[in-house]
C-alpha positions as CSV (number, residue, x, y, z in Angstrom):
1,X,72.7,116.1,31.1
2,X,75.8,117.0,33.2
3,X,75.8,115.7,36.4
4,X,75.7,118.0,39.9
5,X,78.5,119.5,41.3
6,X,77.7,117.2,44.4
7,X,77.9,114.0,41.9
8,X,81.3,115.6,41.2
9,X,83.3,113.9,44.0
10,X,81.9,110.4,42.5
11,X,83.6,111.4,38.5
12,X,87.1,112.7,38.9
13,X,89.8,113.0,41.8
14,X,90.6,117.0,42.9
15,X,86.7,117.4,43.4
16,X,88.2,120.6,46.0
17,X,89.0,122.0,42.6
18,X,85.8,121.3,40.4
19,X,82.9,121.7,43.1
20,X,83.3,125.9,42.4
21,X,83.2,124.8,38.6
22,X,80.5,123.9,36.6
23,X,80.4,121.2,34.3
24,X,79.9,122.8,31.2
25,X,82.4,125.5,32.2
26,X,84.8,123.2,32.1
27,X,83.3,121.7,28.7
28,X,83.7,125.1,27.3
29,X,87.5,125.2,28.2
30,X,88.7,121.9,27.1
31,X,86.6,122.5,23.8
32,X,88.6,126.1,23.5
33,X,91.6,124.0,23.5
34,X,90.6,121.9,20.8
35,X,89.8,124.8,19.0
36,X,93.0,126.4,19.6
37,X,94.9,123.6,18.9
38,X,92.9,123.2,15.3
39,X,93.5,126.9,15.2
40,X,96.8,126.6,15.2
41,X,97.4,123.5,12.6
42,X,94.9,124.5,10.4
43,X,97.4,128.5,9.9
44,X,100.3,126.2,9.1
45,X,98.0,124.5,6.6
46,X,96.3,127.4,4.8
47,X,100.0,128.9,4.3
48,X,101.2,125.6,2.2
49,X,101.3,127.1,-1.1
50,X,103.1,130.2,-0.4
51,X,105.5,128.7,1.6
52,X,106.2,126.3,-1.3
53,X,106.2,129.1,-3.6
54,X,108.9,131.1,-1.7
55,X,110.9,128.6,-1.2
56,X,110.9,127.5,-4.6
57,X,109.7,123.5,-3.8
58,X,108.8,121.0,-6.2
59,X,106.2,118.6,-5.4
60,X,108.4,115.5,-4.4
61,X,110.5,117.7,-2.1
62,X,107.6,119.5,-0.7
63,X,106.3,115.9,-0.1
64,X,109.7,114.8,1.9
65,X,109.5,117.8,4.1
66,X,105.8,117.4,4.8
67,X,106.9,114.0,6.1
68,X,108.8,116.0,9.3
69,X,105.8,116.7,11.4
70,X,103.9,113.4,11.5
71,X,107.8,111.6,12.0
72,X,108.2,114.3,15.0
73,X,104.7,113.6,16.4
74,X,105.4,109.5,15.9
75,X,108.6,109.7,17.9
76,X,107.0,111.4,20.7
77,X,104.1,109.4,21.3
78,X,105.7,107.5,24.4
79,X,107.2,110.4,25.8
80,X,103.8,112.2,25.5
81,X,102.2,109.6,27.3
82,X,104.4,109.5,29.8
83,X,104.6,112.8,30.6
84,X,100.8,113.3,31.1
85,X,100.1,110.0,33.3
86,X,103.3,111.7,35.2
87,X,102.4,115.2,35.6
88,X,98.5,115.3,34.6
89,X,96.8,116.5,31.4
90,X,96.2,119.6,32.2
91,X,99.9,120.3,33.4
92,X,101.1,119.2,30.1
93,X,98.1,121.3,28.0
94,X,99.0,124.0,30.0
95,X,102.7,124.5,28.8
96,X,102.7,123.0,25.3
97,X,99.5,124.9,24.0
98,X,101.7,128.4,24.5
99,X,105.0,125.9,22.9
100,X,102.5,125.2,20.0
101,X,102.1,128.2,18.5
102,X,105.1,129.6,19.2
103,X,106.6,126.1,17.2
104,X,103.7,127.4,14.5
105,X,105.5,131.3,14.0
106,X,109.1,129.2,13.7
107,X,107.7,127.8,10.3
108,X,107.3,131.8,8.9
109,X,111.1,132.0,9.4
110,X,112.3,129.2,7.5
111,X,114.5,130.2,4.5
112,X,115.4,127.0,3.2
113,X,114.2,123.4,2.8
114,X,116.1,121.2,5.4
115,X,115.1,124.4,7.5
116,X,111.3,124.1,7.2
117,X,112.0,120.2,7.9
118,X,113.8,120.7,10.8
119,X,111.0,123.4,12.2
120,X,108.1,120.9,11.5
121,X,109.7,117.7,13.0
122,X,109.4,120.8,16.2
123,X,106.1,121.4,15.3
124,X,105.1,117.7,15.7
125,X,106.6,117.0,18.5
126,X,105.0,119.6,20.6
127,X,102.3,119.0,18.8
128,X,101.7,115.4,20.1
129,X,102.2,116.4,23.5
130,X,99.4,119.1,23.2
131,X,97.2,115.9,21.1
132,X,97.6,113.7,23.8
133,X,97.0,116.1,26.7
134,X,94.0,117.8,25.3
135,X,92.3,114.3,24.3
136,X,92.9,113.2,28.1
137,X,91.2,116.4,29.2
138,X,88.4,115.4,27.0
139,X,88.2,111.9,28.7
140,X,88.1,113.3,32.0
141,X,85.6,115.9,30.9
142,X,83.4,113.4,29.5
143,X,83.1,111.6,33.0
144,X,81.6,114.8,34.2
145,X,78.1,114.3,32.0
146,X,75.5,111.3,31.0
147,X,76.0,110.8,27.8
148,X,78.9,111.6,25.2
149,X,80.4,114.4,24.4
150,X,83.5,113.7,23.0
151,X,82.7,113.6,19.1
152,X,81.7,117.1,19.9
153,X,85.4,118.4,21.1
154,X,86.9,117.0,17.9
155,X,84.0,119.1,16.2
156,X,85.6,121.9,17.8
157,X,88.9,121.2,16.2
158,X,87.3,120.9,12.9
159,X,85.3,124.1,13.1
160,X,88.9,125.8,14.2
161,X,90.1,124.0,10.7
162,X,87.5,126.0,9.1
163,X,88.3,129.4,10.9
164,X,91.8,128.9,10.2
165,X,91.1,128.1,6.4
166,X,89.2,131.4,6.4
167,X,91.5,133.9,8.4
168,X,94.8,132.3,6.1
169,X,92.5,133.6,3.0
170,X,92.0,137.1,5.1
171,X,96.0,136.9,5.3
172,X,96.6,136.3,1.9
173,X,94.3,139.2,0.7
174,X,95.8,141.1,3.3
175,X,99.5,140.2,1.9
176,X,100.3,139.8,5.6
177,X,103.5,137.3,5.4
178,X,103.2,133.8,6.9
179,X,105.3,134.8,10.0
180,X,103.0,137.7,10.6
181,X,100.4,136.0,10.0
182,X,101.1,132.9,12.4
183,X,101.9,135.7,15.2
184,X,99.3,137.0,15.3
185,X,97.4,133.4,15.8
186,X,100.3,132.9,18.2
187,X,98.5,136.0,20.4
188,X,94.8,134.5,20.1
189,X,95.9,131.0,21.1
190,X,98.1,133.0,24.1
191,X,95.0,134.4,25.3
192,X,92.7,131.6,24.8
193,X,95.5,129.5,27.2
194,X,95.4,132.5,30.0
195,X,91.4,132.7,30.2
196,X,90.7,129.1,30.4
197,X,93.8,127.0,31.8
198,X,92.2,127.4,35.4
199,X,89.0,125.8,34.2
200,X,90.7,122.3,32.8
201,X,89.9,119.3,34.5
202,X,92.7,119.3,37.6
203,X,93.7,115.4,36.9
204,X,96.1,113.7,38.9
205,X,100.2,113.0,37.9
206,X,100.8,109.2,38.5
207,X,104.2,108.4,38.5
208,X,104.2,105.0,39.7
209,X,102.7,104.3,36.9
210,X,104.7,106.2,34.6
211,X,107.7,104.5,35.6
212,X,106.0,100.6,35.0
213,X,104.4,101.5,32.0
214,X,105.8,100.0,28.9
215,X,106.5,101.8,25.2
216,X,105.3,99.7,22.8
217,X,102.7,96.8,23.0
218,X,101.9,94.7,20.1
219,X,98.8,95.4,18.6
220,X,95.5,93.1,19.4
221,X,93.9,91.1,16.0
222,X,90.6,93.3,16.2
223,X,92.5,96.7,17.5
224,X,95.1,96.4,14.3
225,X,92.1,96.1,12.1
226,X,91.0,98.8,13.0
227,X,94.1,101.0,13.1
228,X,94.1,99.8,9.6
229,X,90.8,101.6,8.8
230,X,92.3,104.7,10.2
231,X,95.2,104.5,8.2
232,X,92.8,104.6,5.3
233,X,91.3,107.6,7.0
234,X,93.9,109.5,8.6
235,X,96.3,109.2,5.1
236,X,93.2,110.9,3.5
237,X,93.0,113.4,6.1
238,X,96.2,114.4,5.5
239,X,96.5,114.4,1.8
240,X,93.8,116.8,2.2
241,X,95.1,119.3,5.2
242,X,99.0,119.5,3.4
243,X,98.2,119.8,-0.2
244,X,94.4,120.7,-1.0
245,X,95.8,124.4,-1.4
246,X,98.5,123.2,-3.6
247,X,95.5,120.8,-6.0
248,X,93.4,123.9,-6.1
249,X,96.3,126.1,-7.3
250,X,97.8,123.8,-10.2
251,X,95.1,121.4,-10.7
252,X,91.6,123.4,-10.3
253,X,94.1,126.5,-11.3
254,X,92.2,129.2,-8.9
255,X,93.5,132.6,-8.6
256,X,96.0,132.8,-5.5
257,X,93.3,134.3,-3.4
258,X,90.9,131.4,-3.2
259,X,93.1,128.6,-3.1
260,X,92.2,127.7,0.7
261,X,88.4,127.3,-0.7
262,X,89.3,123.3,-1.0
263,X,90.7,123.0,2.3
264,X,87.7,125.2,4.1
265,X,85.0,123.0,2.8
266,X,86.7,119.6,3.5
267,X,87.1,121.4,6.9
268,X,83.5,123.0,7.2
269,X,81.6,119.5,5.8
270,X,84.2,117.7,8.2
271,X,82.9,119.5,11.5
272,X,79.1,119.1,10.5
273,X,79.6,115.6,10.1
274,X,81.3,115.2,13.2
275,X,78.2,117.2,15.3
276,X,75.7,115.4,13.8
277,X,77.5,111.7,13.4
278,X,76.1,110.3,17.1
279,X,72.7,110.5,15.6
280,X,73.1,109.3,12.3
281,X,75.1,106.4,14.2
282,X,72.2,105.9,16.1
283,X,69.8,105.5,13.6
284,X,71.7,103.0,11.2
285,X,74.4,102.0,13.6
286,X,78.7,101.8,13.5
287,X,78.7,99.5,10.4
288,X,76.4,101.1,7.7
289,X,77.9,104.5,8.8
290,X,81.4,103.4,8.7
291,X,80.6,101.9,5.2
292,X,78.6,105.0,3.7
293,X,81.4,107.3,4.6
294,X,84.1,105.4,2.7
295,X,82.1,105.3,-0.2
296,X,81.4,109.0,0.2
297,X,85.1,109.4,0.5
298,X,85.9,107.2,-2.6
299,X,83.3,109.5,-4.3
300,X,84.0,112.5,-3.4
301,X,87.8,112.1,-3.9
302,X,86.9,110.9,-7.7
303,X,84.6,113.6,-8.4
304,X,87.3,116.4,-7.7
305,X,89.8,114.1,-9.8
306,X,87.7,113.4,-13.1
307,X,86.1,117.0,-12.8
308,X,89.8,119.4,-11.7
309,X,87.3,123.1,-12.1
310,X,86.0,125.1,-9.1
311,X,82.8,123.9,-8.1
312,X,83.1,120.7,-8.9
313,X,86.4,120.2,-7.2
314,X,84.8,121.9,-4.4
315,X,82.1,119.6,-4.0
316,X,84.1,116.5,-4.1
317,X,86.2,118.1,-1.1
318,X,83.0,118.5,0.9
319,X,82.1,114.7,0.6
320,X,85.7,113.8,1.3
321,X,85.1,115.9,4.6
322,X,82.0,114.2,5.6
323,X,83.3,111.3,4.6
324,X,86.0,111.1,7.5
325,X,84.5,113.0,9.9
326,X,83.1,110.2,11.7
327,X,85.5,107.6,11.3
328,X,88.0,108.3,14.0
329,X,85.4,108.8,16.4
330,X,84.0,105.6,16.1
331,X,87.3,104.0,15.4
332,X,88.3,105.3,19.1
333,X,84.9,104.7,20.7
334,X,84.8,100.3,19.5
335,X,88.3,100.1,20.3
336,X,87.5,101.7,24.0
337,X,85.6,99.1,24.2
338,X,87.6,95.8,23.4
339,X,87.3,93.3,26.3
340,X,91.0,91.8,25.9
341,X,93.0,94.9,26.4
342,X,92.3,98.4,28.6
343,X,90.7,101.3,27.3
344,X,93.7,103.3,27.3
345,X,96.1,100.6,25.9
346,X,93.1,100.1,23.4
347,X,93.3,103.3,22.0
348,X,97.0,103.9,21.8
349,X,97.4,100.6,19.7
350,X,94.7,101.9,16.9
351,X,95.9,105.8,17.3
352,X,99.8,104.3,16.9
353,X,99.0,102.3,13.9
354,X,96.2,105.0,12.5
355,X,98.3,107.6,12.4
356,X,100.8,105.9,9.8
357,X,98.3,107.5,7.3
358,X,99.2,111.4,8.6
359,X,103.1,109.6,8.2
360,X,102.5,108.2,4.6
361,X,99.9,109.9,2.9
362,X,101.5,113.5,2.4
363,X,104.6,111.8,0.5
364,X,102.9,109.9,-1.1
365,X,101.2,112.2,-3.2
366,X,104.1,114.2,-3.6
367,X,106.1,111.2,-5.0
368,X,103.1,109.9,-6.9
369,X,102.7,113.4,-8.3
370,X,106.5,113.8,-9.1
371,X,106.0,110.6,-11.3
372,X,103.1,111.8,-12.7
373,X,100.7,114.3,-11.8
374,X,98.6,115.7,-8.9
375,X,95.4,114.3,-10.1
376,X,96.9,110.7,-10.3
377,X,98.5,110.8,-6.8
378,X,94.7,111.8,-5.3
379,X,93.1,109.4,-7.2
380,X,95.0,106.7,-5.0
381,X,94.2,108.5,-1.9
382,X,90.6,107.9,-3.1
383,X,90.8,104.3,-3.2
384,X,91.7,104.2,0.2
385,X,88.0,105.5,0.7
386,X,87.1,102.0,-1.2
387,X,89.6,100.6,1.5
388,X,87.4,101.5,4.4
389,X,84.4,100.3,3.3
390,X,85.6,96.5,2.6
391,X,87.4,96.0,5.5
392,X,84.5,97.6,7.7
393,X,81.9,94.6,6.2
394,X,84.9,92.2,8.2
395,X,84.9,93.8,11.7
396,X,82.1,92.6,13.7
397,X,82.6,94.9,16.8
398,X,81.2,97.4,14.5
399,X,78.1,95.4,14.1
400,X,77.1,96.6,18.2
401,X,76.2,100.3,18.6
């Protein structure tokens, strides 16, 4: 239930700005930002194989350049940080959503491959300004209501995965080029920014505490386990967003036109997992979920390996999705509450180490699959599946819901 408008003063500071606003109002805007922002990664995604194609990549190089955007996003996380305790979430979101996109149409111009590196180390670094602006939102949001909300938002960035996966296969039957294509994203996402800016949670810029803030803090025992489990998760995640299209094309061997079906039903399963995973973490609590959806990614992975044709293939990709749909979520929401270290200094240790997986995983299978092949290199992204559910039996914060 979301609280009054004259509980309002009580949540967040700027009440002068939110008492005219309705809570859900406001829900509705920071979950369009998600969405756009999903939107926007999820065009850059779809586009994979052609770009590959035009620019006449092999699957080791393709796997070096894919390695730009998580290294840009990486290198920005302090600055990001900084910038929104400094000038306010919704400050930041503001400017970088429009940056975003416009980052997004760069990668339709590249015409080489140090090019398309140098535009998605860009990418990523706007990119993790707009991640770590719109997850603040959703924070402050949050305080606005009774009970949780924020698995929810991140369901809104998977369902924009989905609608991204589906409007890249309207492109490509359209034979509308990538930088067309990501234009006219660039214009939804513009508009999206201009109707609902005004409705984002106010915030507050803290510069005090900007300037005493430190960049890196070594990682707690329990909080590094954890950001271990996300690597497992995230490197899955993005072995699946940067080359699904490029397995369905030269493993499962679909015509051009459908190659995107692997990457919309990891996204589509992904988003109903993440809508219904508070209940199903209610009914059989952090630990057995945690556990079930490695072994569903380990499965599903394995299935798509051991079985490379259409339906199949696509199956396996749906049980990868649910598979990791909840674990970041509930990663973020036991490491929020760790009694040794803040919330917010909490999180950024297990999103910091976490998101070595988005770093590694990409290369990885291209290097594995330049050695080899494709199937082998996502056969050892499965057993990082395996990965997650052993070490989750070892964490015993996961053992409270």
């Amino acid at each position: 239930m979301a609280l009054s408008n004259e509980q309002l003063p009580a949540a967040i500071e700027n009440t002068s700005l939110i008492k005219e606003i309705s809570p859900n109002r406001i829900r509705l805007a920071v979950s369009l930002f998600y969405f756009g922002q999903g939107l926007s990664f999820a065009s850059w995604a779809s586009r994979i194989p052609d770009i590959k194609h035009n620019l006449g990549l092999t699957d080791a190089v393709l796997g070096s350049i894919l390695l730009a955007l998580p290294l840009g996003q990486l290198c920005t996380m302090p600055i990001s940080g900084r910038l929104v305790t400094r000038f306010g979430s919704r400050q930041v979101l503001t400017v970088t959503a429009p940056l975003y996109v416009l980052a997004l149409s760069n990668l339709g111009l590249a015409g080489s491959a140090w090019q398309l590196a140098a535009c998605l180390f860009l990418f990523g670094i706007i990119g993790n300004m707009c991640n770590i602006s719109v997850n603040t939102q959703g924070v402050e949001a949050e305080k606005l209501f009774t009970r949780p909300i924020m698995t929810s938002f991140h369901g809104a960035w998977s369902i924009a995965g989905f609608t991204g996966a589906l409007l890249g296969l309207l492109m490509i039957n359209l034979h509308l080029s990538p930088y067309l294509h990501f234009w006219i994203i660039a214009l939804i996402i513009w508009l999206n920014v201009f109707l609902n800016y005004k409705y984002l949670v106010p915030g507050k810029g803290n510069s005090s505490n900007a300037s005493r803030s430190s960049f890196f803090v070594k990682p707690e025992g329990s909080l590094l386990q954890l950001g271990i489990i996300g690597f497992c998760s995230m490197a899955t995640e993005g072995a699946m967003f940067d080359w699904s299209g490029v397995y369905f094309k030269e493993v499962v061997q679909t015509p051009s036109t459908l190659v995107v079906i692997g990457y919309a039903s990891f996204m589509i399963m992904m988003a109903v997992g993440r809508f219904i995973g508070d209940s199903v973490i209610l009914k059989f609590g952090r630990k057995r979920t945690m556990q079930f959806s490695g072994m569903v990614m380990f499965t599903g992975m394995f299935i798509s390996v051991i079985f490379p044709y259409l339906i199949p293939a696509t199956i396996g990709f749906m049980m990868v999705g649910l598979g990791v749909s909840s674990i970041v979520p509930t990663l973020y929401s036991v490491a929020g509450k760790n009694k040794k270290v803040s919330a917010g200094m909490a999180l950024a240790m297990v999103s910091s180490v976490s998101y070595f997986g988005f770093l590694m995983g990409p290369p990885l299978i291209g290097y594995i699959s330049a050695l080899s092949n494709l199937r082998y290199s996502y056969a050892v992204i499965g057993c990082f599946g395996l990965l997650v559910t052993l070490l989750t039996a070892k964490i015993k914060a996961l053992d409270q819901n």
